[in-house]
C-alpha positions as a Markdown table, in Angstrom:
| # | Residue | x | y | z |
|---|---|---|---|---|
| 1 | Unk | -2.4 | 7.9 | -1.3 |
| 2 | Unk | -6.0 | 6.7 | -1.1 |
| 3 | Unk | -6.7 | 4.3 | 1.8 |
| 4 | Unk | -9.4 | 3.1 | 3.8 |
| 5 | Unk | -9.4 | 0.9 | 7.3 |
| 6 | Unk | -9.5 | -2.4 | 5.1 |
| 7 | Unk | -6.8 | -1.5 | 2.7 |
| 8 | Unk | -4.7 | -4.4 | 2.5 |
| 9 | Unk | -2.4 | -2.7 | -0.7 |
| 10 | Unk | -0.7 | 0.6 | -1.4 |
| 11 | Unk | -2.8 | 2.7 | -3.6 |
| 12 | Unk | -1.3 | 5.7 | -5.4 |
| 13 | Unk | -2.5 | 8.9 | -6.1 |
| 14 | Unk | -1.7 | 9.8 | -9.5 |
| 15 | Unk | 0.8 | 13.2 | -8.9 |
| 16 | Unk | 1.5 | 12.2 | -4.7 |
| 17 | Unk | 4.8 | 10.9 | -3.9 |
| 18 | Unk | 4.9 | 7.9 | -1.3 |
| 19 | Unk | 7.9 | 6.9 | 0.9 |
| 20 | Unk | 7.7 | 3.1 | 1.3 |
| 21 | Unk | 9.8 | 0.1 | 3.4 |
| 22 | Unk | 9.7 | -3.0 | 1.9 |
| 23 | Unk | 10.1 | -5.9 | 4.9 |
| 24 | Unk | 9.9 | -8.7 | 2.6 |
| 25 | Unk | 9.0 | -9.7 | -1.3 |
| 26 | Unk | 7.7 | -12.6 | -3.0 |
| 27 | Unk | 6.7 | -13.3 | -6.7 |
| 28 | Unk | 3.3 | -14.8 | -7.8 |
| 29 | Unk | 0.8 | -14.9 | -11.0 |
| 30 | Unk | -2.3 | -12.6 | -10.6 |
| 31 | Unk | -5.5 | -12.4 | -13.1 |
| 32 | Unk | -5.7 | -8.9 | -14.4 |
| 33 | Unk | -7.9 | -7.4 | -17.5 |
| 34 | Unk | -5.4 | -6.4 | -19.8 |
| 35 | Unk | -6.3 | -2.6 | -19.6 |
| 36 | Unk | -6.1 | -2.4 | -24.1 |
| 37 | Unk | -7.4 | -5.7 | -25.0 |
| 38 | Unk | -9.7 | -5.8 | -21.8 |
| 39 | Unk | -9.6 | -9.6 | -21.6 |
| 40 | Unk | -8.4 | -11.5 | -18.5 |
| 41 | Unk | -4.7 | -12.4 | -18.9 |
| 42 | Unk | -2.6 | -14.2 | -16.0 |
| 43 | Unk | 1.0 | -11.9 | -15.4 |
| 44 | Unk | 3.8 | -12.4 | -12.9 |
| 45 | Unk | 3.8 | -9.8 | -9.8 |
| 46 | Unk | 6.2 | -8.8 | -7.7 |
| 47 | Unk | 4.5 | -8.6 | -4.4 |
| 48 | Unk | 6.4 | -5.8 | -2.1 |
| 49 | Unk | 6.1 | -6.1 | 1.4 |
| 50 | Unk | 5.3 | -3.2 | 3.0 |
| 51 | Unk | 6.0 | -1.9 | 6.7 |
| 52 | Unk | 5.7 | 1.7 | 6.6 |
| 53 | Unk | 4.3 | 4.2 | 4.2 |
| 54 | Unk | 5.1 | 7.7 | 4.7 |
| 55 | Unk | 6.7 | 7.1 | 8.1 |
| 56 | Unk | 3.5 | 5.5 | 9.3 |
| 57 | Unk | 3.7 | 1.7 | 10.5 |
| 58 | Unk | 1.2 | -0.4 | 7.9 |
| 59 | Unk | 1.0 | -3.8 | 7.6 |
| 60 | Unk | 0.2 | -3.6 | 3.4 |
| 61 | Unk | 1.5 | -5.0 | -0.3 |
| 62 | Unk | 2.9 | -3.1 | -3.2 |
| 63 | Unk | 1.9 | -5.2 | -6.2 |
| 64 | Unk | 4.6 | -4.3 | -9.1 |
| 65 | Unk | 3.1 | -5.1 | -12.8 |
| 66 | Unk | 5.3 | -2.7 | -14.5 |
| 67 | Unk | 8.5 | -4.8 | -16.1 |
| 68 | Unk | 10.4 | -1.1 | -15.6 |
| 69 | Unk | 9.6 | -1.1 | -12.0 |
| 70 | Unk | 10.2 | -4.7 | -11.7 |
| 71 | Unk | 13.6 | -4.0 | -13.2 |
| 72 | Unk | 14.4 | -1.3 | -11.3 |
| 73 | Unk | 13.7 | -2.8 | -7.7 |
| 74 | Unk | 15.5 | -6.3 | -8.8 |
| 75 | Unk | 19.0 | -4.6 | -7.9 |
| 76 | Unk | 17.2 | -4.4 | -4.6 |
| 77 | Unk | 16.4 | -7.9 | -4.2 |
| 78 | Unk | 19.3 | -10.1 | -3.3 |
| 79 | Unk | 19.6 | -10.9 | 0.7 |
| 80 | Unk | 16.5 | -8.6 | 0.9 |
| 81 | Unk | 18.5 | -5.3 | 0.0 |
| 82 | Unk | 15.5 | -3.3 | 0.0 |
| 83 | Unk | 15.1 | -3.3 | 4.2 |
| 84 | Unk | 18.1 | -0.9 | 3.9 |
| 85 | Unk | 16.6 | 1.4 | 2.3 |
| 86 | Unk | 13.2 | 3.8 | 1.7 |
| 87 | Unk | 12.0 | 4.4 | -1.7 |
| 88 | Unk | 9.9 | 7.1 | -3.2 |
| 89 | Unk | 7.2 | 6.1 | -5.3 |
| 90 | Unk | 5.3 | 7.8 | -7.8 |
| 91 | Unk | 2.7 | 7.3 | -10.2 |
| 92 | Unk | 2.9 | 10.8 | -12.5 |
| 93 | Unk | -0.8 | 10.2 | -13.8 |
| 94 | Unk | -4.0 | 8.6 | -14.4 |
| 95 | Unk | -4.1 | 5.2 | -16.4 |
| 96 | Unk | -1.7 | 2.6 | -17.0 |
| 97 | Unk | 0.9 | 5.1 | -16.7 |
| 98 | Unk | 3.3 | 3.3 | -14.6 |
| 99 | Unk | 4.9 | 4.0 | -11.5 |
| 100 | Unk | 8.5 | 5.4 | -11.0 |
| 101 | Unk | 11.1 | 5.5 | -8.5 |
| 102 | Unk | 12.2 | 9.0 | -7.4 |
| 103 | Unk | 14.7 | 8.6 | -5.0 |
| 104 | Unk | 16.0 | 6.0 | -3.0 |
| 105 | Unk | 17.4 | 6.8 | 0.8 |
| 106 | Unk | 20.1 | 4.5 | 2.3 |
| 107 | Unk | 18.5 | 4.2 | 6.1 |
């Protein structure tokens, strides 16, 4: 994971693993450059709240792009499901490759 004292999102290393808690969630538009057509485009995020990475108390966002990821995590959703549980995260490489669950640990 890349991060630096200002980091207010979790960043993955393409190939590392991250454990994450989610506290909270939220869904909101975002401007991106649509990495193909490399024009601005406005997508729906879902905005993961993020209370501890790897173990480590942060105070940080998971911003979900990827429809499959979205998918995946909506089981999680309802009454905030999520803060039962930790969620390893990976991104298996470079580009807009997205990222995967690998496991998921009842707490």
């Amino acid at each position: 994971m890349l991060s630096s004292p200002i980091s207010n999102f979790v960043q993955l290393t393409p190939g590392v693993p991250v454990r994450l808690h989610f506290k909270d969630h939220a869904v909101s538009k975002r401007v991106i450059t649509d990495p193909i057509r490399k024009v601005q485009v406005e997508r729906e995020s879902l905005m993961m709240y993020v209370d501890k990475v790897n173990g480590e108390a942060v105070d940080k966002v998971f911003s979900v792009l990827s429809q499959r990821l979205a998918a995946e995590l909506s089981a999680y959703l309802p009454a905030k499901g999520y803060t039962s549980y930790e969620f390893v995260i990976i991104k298996d490489s470079a580009g807009t490759v997205p990222p995967r669950i690998v496991s998921v640990t009842h707490l």
